[in-house]
N, C-alpha and C positions, 0 to 999 in steps of 0.2 A: 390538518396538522397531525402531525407523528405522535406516538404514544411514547414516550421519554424512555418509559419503563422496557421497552423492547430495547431500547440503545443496552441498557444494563443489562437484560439478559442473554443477551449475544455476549456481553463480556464473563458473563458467568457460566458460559458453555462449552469449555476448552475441550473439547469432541465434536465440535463445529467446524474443525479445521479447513482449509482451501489457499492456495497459492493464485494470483492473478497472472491468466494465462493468455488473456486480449484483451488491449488496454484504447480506447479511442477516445483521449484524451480531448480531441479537440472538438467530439462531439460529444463530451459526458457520459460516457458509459465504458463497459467491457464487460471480461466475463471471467468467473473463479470457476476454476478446474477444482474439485472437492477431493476428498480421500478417497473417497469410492467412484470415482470419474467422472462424474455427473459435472454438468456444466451451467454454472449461476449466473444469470445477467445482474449484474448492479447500474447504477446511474451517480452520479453525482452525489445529489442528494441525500443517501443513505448511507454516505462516509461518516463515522464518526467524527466529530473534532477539525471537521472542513479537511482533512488531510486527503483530501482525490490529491492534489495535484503531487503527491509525496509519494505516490502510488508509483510503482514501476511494474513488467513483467517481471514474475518470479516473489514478489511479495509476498510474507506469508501473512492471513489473517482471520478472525476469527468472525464467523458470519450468522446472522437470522435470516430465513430463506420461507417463500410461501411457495406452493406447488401447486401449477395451475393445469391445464388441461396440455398444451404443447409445448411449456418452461417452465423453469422456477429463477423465480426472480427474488433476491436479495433484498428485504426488510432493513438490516443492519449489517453493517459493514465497517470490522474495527481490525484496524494494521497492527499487525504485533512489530513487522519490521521489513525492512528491503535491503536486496541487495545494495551492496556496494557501488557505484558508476565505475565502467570500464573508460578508461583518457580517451579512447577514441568515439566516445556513447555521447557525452553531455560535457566539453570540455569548461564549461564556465561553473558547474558543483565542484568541480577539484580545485580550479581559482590556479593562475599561473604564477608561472616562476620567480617572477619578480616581488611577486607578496609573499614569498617564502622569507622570514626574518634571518636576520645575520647574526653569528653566531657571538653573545658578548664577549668581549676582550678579557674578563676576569675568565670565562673557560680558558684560555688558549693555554697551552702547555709554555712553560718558560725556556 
């Protein structure tokens, strides 16, 4: 089991910085590109708050990392925030046209 207390200190290390730079979602992993270019494997698992799936490239966020002999791999792993969806990236996060509500009749100009 994970030591809880490492989720909190990745949240208290804002010089921890990294953006998610390979993302293989549908095998649970990728990789954060750091400030200093170093390259972090994470997994699933070490997402704060279950938000992997919230995860995109270009994400920024804030990370605990251990450093091993040929990698460093990601301890804790917490999203400050993501990009926006491009309409041609993920068209069912924007939600279509049709659920765009109509404008009430008290707006309308007389």
């Amino acid at each position: 089991m994970r030591d809880i207390s490492a989720r909190a200190e990745a949240v208290a290390l804002p010089d921890r910085h990294a953006v998610v730079a390979r993302l293989f979602a549908e095998d649970g992993y990728g990789f954060l590109l750091t400030d200093d270019c170093r390259e972090v494997r994470f997994s699933r698992d070490v997402v704060a708050r279950d938000e992997f799936d919230e995860l995109r490239v270009g994400s920024e966020v804030c990370f605990a990392a251990t450093s091993g002999a040929h990698r460093s791999d990601a301890t804790v792993v917490d999203m400050i925030n993501a990009p926006y969806p491009h309409a041609d990236e993920d068209p069912e996060m924007l939600g279509a046209e049709d659920e765009v509500p109509e404008m009430p009749d008290i707006w309308e100009e007389e």
